[in-house]
N, C-alpha and C positions, 0 to 999 in steps of 0.2 A: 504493500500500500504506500503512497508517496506521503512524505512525512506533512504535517498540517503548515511549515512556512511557506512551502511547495503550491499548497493552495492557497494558500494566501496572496503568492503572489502570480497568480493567476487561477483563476474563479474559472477559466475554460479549462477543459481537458487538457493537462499538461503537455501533450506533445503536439495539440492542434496549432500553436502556434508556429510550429515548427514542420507540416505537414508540406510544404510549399518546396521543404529545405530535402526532407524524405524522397520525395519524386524526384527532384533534379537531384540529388546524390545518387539515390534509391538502391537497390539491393545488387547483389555482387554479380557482376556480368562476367561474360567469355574471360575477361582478362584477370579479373578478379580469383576465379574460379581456378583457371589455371595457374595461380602462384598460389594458392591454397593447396592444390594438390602436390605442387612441386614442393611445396612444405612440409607435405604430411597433415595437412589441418583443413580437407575441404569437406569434411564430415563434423568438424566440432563448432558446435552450438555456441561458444560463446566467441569466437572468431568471426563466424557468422553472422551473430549480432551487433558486432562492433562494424565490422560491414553497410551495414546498413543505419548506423549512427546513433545516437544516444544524445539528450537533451540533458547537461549540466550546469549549476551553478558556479559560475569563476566568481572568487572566494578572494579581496587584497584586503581591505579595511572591513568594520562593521558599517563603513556606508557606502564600501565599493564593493557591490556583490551583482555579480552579471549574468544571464540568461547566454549561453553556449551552443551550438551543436558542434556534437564533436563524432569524426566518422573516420573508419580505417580505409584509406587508399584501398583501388584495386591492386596496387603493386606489392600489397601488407609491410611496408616497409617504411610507410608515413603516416602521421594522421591529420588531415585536417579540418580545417573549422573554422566557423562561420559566424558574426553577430548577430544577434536579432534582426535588429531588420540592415537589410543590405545594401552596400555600394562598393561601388570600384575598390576602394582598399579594404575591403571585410575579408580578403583570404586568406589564410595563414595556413603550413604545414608544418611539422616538425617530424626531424627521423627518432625510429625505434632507435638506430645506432648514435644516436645520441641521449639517452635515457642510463642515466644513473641509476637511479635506483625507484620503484614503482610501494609507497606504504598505506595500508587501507588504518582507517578511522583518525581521530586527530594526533597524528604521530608528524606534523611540523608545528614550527613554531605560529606559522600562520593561522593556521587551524585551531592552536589551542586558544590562541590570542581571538579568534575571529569567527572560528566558525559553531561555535557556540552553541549557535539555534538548533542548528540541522543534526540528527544524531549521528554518534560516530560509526555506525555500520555504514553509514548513508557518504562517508566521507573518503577522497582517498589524495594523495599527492604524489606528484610525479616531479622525481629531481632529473637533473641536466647537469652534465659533465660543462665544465668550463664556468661561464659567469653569468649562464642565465639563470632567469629564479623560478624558484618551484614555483608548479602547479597545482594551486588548492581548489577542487574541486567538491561540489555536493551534488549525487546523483538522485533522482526523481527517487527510486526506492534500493535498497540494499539490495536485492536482486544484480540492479543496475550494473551498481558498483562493483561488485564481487564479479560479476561478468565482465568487466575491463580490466580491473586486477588479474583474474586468472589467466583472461587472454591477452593482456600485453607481457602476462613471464611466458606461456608457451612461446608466441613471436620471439620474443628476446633469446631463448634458450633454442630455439630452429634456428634461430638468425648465427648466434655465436657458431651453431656447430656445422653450418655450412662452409663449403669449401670455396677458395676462391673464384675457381672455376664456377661455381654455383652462384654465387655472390655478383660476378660477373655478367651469367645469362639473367640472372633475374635483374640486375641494371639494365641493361639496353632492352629487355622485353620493357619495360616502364617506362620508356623514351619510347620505345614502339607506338605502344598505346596512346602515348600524351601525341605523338605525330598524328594517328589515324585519324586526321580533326573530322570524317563522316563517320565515321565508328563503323564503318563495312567491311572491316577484318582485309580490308585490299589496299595495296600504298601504289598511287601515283608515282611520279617524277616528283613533281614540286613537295609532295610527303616526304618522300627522300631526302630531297632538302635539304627539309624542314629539319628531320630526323637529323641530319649530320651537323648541322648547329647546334642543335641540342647537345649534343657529345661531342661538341668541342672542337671541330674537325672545318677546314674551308677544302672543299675538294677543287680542282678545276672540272668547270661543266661538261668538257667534251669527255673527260675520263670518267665522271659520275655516269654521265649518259652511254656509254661505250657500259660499263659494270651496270651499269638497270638493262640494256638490251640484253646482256649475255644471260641475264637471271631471268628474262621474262619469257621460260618456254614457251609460253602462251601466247605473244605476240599479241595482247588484247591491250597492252602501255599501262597493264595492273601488275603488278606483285602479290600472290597470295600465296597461303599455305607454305609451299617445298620452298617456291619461290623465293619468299621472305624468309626463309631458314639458310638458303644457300646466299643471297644479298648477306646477311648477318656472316654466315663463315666467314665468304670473301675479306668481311668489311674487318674481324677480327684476330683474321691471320698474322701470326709472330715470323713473318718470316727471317730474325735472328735464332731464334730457338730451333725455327727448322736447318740452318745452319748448321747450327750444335751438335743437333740430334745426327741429320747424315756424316757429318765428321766420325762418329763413335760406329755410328751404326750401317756403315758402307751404302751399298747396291739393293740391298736386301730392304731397305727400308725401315726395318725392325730391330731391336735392342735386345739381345742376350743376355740375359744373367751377366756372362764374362764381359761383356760389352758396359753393361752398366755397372759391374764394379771399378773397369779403367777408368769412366769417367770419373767414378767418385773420389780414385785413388789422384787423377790429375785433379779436381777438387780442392785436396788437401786434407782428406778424411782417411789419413794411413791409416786408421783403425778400422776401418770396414772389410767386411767381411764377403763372401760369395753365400752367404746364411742373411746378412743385411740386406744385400740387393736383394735377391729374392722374396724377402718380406717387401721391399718398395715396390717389386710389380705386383704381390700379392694385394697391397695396398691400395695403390695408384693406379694401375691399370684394368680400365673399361669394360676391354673384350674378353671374355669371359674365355673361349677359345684360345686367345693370346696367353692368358692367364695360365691356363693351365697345362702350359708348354714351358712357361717361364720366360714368357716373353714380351718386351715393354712397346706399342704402338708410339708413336708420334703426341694422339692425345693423353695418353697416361705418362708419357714422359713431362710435357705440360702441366699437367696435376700436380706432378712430383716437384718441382719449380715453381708452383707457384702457393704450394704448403710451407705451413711452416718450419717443416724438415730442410726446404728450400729457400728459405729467409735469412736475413744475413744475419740477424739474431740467434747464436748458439741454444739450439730446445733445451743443452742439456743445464744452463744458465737462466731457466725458466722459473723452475723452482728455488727450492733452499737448499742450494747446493754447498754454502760455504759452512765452514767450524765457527758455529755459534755458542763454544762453550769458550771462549777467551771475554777478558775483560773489558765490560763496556767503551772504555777510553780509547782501542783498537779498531772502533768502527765509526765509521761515516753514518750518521744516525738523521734523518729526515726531518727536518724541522722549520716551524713556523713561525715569522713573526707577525706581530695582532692579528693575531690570527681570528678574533673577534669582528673584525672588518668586510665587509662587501665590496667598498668602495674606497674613497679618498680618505688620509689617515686626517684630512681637517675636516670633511664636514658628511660625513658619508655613514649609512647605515651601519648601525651593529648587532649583528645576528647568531644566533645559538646554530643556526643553520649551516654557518660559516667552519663551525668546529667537526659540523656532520662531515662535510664534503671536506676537510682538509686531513681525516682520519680514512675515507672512501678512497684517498689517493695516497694512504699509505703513509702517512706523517705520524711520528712519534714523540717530536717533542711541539705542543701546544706553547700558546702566552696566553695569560690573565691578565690584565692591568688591574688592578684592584684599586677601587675609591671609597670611599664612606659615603652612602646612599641611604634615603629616608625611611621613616619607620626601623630604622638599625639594623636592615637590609644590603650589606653590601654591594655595589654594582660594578658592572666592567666596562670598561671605556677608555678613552685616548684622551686622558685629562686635558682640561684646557684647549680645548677645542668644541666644535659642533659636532662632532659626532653624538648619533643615540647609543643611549644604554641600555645594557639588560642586566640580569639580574645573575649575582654569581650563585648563586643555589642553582639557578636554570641551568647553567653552564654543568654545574658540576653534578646534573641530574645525565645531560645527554653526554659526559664524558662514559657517566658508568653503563650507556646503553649502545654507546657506538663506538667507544677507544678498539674493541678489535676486533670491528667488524671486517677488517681488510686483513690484519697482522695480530698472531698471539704474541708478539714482541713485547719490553714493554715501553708504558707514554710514560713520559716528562712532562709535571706540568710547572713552565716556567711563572714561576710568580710575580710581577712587580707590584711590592704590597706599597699603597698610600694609605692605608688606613689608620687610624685609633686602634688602639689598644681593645677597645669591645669590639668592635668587629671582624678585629681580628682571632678575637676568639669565636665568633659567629662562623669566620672562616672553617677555623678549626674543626668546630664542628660539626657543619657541612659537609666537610672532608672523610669526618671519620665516620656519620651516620650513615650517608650518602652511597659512600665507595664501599665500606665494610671490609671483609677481606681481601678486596681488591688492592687497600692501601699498605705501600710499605710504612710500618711505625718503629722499626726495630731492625739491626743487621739482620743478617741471616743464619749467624751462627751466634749471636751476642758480645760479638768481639768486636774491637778495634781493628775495622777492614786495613791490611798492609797493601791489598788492590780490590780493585772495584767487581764487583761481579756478574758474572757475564749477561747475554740476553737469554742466554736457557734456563738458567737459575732462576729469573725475573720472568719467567712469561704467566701473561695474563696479569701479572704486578702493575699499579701504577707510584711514581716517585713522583716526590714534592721540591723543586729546584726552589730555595727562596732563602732570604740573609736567616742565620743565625743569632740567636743572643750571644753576645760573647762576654769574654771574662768581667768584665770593666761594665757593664750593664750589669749583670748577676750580683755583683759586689756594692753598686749602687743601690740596686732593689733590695738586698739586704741588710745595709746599713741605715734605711729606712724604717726597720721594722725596729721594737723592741727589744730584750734581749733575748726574752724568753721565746718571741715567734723566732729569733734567727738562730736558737740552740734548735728549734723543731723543724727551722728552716733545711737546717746542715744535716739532722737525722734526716730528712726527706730527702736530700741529694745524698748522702751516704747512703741508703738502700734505694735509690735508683742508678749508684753505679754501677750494677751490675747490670743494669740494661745497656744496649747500646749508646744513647741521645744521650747522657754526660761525659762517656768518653770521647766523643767526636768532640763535643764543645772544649773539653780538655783538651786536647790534642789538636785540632784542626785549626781552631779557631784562637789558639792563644796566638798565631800568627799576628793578629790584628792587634796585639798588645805591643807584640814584640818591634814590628817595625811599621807599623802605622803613621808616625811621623818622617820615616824616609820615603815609604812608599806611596802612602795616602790611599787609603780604602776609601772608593766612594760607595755609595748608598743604593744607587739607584738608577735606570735606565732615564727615568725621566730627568734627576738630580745632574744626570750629566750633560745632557741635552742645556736644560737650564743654568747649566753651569758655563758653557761653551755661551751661552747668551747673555751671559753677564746679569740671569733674570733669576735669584733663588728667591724662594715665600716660603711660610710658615708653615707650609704642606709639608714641605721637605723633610725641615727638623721635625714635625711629628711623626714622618713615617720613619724615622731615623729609630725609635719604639718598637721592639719589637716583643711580641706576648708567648710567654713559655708555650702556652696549649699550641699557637702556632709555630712556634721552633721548636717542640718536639718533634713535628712530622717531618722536617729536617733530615735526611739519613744518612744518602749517599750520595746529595748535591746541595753542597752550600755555597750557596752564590756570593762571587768577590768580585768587587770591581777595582780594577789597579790605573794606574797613569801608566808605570812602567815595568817590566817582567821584575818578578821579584827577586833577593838574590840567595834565599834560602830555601830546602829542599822542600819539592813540592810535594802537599797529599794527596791523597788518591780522593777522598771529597769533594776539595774545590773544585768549583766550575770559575774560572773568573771570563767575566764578559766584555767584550770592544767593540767600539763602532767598526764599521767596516774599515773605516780611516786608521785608525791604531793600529787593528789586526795587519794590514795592508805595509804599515810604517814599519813594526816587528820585523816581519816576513819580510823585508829589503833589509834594513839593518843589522839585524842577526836573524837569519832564516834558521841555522843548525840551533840553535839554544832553543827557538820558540819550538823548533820540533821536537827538540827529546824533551822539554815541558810535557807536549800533547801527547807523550805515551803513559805518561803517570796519571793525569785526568781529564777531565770533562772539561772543553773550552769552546762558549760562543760566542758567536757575532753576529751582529743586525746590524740593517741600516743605518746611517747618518740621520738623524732625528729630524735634520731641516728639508729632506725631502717632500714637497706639499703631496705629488700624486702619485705617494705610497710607490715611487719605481722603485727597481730593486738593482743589485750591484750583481756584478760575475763572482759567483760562489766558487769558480775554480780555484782564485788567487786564493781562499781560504784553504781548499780541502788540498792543494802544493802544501801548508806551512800545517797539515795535519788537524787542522781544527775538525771537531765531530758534529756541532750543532752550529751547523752556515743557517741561520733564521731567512726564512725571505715571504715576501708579503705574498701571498700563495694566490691573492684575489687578482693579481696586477700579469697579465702574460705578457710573452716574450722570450726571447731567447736566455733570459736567465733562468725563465722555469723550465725552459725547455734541458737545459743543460741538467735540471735537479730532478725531472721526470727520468733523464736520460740513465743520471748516476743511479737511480734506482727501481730501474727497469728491471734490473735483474735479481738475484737470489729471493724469489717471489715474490718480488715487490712486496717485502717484509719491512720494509722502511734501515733495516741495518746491511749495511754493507762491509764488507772484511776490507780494514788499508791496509795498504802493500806492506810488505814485509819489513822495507827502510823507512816504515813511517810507524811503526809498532817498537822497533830495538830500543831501550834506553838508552845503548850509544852511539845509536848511528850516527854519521859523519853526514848523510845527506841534508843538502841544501838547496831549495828550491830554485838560486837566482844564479845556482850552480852546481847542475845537475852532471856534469862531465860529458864524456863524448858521445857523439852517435852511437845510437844501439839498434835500429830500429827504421827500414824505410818501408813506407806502406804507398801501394800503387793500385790506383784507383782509376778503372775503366768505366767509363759515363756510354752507357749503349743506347736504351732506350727507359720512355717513360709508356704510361698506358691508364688512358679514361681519367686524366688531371682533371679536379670539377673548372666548372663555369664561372668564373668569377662576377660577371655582370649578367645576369638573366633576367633582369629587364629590358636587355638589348641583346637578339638574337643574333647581330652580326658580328658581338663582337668577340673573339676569339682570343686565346693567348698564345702568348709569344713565348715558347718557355727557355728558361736557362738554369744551369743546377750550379751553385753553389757547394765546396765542399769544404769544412771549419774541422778544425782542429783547436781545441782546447788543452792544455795540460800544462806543464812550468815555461815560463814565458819564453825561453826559448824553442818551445817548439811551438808554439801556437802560429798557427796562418790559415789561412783561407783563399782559394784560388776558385775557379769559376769556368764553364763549359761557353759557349756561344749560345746568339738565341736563336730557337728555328721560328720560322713566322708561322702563324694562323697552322697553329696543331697543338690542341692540346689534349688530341684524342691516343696517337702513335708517335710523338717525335722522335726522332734519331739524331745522337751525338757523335759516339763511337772515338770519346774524347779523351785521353790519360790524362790523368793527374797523380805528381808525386808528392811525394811528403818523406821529411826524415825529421826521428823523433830520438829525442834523447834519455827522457822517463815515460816510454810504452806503458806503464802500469796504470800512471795515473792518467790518461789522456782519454775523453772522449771526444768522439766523432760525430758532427753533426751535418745530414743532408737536408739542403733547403733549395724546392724548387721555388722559384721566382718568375713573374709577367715583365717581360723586358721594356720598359719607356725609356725612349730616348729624351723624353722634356723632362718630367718626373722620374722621383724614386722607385723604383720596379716594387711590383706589388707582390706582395707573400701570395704562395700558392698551398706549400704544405710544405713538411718539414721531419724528418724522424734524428732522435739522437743516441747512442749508444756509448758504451763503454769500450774502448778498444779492446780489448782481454776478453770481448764476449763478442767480437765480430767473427762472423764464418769466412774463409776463404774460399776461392772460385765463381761460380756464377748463383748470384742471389738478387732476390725481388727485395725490393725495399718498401714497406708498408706505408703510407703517409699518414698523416696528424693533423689537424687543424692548429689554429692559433689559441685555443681552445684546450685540445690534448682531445679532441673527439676524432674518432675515426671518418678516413674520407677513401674507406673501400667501395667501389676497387680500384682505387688509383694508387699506384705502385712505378717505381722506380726498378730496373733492370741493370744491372752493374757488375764489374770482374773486380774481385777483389784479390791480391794478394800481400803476403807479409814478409818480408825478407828480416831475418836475424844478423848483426855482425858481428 
């Protein structure tokens, strides 16, 4: 039954006003049908129904709540949707492949804030990878709902498990359809076209028209059926690949077993096997005849190339392939700064939502800004500014419902406490009611950590990064008391030594005693910002306070902020923090010192505070000088996230990554700004790219121009970036067939990033798509390269074709 707001706000039959919207979308035709079936889904009901459309409430404010219809593409690969009542800009689509994650009843922030009314079976929201914002939706009745929920995970879960190839045909059949503007299942000439704009491609006429006569058995000037299947090979033929293939596989046509292990073995896969290849045809190959002869066709050679086994991406660097039992200090750990943030860090939303998506993408160390907020509610925000607030109980509700939903690794949450003394104990315990056994309160053996412990020890763990009370605090609060509370005082610290939380403070933290006026401990991310500004207040010295209930949870990250590296032995607790400026100063001046630092503990870095639009800095220059927690504002894209997506694409995108061997020794001699000689030349063949999207599709003619960029990241001496030529009006097949070299002197730490690009000669060439990796997990030989948006959203099937190899010296 649709819930009573539902009629309230329309007194007609709830979907009559929408009935106008039914017809013209209406129920799933020929083309529909057939990507149902190539899905596996042209019998389920609730695929079906989405098909054919659903009338929802879009959900922003309690005064912005909008009447929707919302309908599955024929192609089932988009959805979209239309305003009530209609004009020229009322269309909108979005892809399944861009869909995060799909949650029914008020499980956002939107929802709980907003959607109030509607009940929550009736409710569902839909997140988006990148920077758009969820989708709060209320459907007519839970039936509804539930039947979009279940059928946009079927979609999403056929989608993920198709193959390229498959991913492929269902692209151009969807350009198909959108061409066939009579819908008579027959294509013209000028459909043709039309079709080859759409995909990106400027053909010349007389050779368009020469390839339509040769397909048109029929000689009627239509295309149908065989017709338009044989136009499609022609039009999708590799013939690089078919290259390839006759190279290995002679006269005969066909790939043997022994033929496809040569290849693999020229490759660069000495490990494979004559047991290997034969699983690749048993795999990859099509003809079932072929198959069971052991033998690989043309198409199933193509299959095998354009899997993920055939990716330049290492499968076996997929998962958690590295030793997660060494100490946290040892790894490159994922992390964010304000991470509270949507927007600009002066005047831009701040959202719980923010923490959802930045843990979805594998991040493990969080920031809190902590303020004192009303009703004795503490809030998080980007003090002194316009930014909105929320509330840190909210925060620290969806830390314990989403920290590992991506990673059982564990989260950091960095603190930066402004508050009083009570709400910081409000903090407190929020933390401890909240998290429960999730929170570490205590070592893990009850000792004085000699090193930190690792990410296997800790999983599912979360740790509390924030300043400590220290000695010279403790002795003040006690010297306050009478004598008789500071005898009961010292018995209370005398039977909590044996917990962990006083021997750190003993130990870790008399640092701040000891050389506090050479070094100068500062306070605070914000306090230093403000300091550099010539601008401190009253805030400061109060947050300068810090409350026992909150410095117990304190364990194995007590945050220090220095001017300068300190000159006595470091503990394995501190975290000390620097602008990127500092860190940056360090790493030139003495790069070897700041690095056998980073083997003993926890060291980050964030932005320069004067940033207004929240950009973010190259995280490389950190993770050279071994820092583990490079923060970067996760809301702001770019080739700096792309570089952080890139570093931790791999070991299951678990958010911790193993540093290299010279960046773990306590005495190594490596130095970033003096890495020593060549080690290392990498040679990189630009062949072909394949179905790059549309950049302007409000303008059918116009096409890109592509050229490939190829970047290298790692210690400043190897970094450079060199670049292919542009082919004009293709950005369906273009061909390069370009080298590009490189010689690298620390291979370990380097990654590689491809960026294709729309070539202007007035203007800046416009981004097309982009993939980054880690060098140490690129494959060798011939590999498809997957593209990305600006976003980090997939833009299959547009792929990159390239030879890679690695020379050692």
């Amino acid at each position: 039954m649709p819930c009573s707001l539902w009629k309230s706000r329309n007194s007609r039959d709830p979907k009559s006003s929408f009935r106008i919207l039914v017809a013209h979308g209406g129920s799933p035709d020929g083309a529909g049908l057939r990507a149902l079936k190539k899905m596996d889904l042209n019998e389920d009901e609730d695929v079906l129904a989405m098909l054919k459309g659903s009338q929802f409430c879009k959900i922003r404010s309690l005064k912005w709540q909008k009447v929707r219809f919302y309908r599955l593409q024929e192609d089932c690969m988009t959805v979209w949707f239309q305003r009530r009542f209609r004009h020229p800009k009322s269309h909108h689509i979005f892809s399944l492949q861009n869909i995060e994650a799909v949650r029914q009843g008020h499980q956002s922030e939107g929802l709980r804030r907003y959607g109030g009314a509607f009940p929550s079976g009736c409710c569902l929201t839909i997140t988006f990878k990148g920077r758009r914002k969820n989708l709060d939706l209320a459907a007519v009745t839970e039936e509804e709902a539930q039947r979009w929920v279940r059928g946009l995970a079927k979609l999403r879960a056929r989608l993920d498990a198709m193959s390229q190839r498959e991913k492929l045909d269902h692209w151009i059949h969807g350009y198909l359809h959108q061409a066939d503007s009579d819908h008579d299942s027959k294509m013209s000439f000028k459909e043709i076209k039309n079709l080859l704009q759409m995909v990106n491609v400027t053909m010349d006429d007389m050779y368009a028209q020469q390839l339509f006569k040769e397909c048109d058995s029929s000689q009627n000037a239509r295309l149908e059926g065989a017709e338009i299947e044989e136009f499609l090979r022609r039009l999708l033929k590799r013939p690089e690949l078919e290259q390839i293939f006759c190279r290995y596989s002679g006269e005969d046509r066909v790939l043997s077993a022994a033929e496809l292990l040569e290849f693999l073995h020229d490759q660069g896969e000495e490990g494979a096997t004559m047991a290997h290849a034969q699983h690749l045809i048993h795999t990859y190959e099509l003809n079932e005849k072929a198959k069971q002869h052991d033998l690989m066709m043309l198409d199933g050679f193509m299959m095998y190339l354009l899997s993920p086994e055939g990716a330049i991406l290492d499968p076996t660097h997929q998962g958690v392939y590295q030793d997660m039992s060494q100490p946290l200090s040892h790894y490159f750990i994922s992390s964010s700064h304000n991470t509270y943030l949507t927007q600009s860090q002066i005047g831009g939303a701040s959202s719980t939502e923010a923490y959802v998506r930045a843990f979805a993408q594998g991040c493990r160390c969080v920031e809190l800004d902590c303020w004192d907020g009303p009703d004795g509610e503490p809030v998080i925000y980007h003090g002194h500014t316009l930014t909105s607030k929320i509330l840190f109980r909210d925060v620290i509700h969806v830390v314990r419902d989403h920290a590992f939903s991506q990673s059982p690794y564990p989260v950091i949450l960095s603190l930066e406490n402004h508050c009083g003394m009570e709400q910081q104990s409000t903090m407190a315990h929020y933390l401890r009611t909240i998290l429960g056994n999730m929170l570490v309160t205590e070592t893990l053996d009850g000792k004085i950590p000699k090193e930190l412990p690792s990410p296997e020890q800790l999983k599912g763990k979360i740790l509390v990064k924030a300043k400590k009370q220290n000695v010279h605090q403790k002795k003040e609060f006690q010297s306050d008391l009478p004598d008789e509370d500071k005898l009961l005082k010292v018995k209370s610290f005398t039977k909590r030594s044996k917990s962990s939380t006083l021997k750190l403070e003993e130990s870790g933290l008399s640092y701040i005693e000891e050389e506090g006026q050479d070094e100068q401990v500062e306070e605070s991310e914000e306090e230093e910002e403000e300091t550099e500004a010539g601008n401190r207040n009253k805030e400061t010295k109060r947050s300068s306070q810090i409350s026992s209930e909150l410095s117990d949870l304190v364990i194995y990250c007590c945050a220090l902020k220095v001017e300068k590296l300190p000159r006595i032995n470091p503990q394995p607790c501190w975290v000390p923090s620097f602008t990127e400026l500092k860190a940056r100063k360090f790493i030139k001046e003495d790069g070897n010192s700041f690095v056998r630092r980073n083997t003993y503990h926890l060291c980050r870095v964030y932005p320069w505070g004067f940033k207004m639009t929240s950009a973010n800095y190259n995280p490389q220059e950190m993770w050279n000088g071994g820092c583990q927690l490079v923060a970067l504002n996760f809301q702001t894209p770019g080739y700096e996230m792309d570089l952080n997506n890139g570093r931790f694409l791999v070991n299951g995108k678990c958010g911790y990554v193993l540093k290299p061997d010279f960046l773990r020794q306590k005495d190594t001699t490596f130095d970033p700004e003096h890495p020593g000689p060549p080690q290392t030349t990498l040679i990189i063949k630009v062949l072909t790219a394949q179905q790059l999207p549309k950049l302007n599709r409000e303008k059918p003619n116009s096409i890109v121009d592509p050229l490939v960029w190829v970047e290298i990241y790692g210690v400043p001496r190897d970094c450079a970036r060199k670049n292919t030529n542009y082919v004009l009006n293709n950005g369906f097949n273009p061909y390069w067939g370009e080298t590009l070299k490189f010689t690298l002197r620390a291979p370990e730490l380097a990654l590689v990033r491809f960026v294709v690009k729309d070539y202007d000669a007035i203007s800046s060439d416009d981004f097309v798509g982009q993939f980054t990796l880690p060098l140490c997990s690129l494959k060798q030989g011939y590999r498809h390269i997957h593209l990305y948006s600006e976003d980090g959203a997939s833009l299959s099937p547009a792929t990159l074709f390239v030879h890679i190899q690695i020379k050692n010296q």
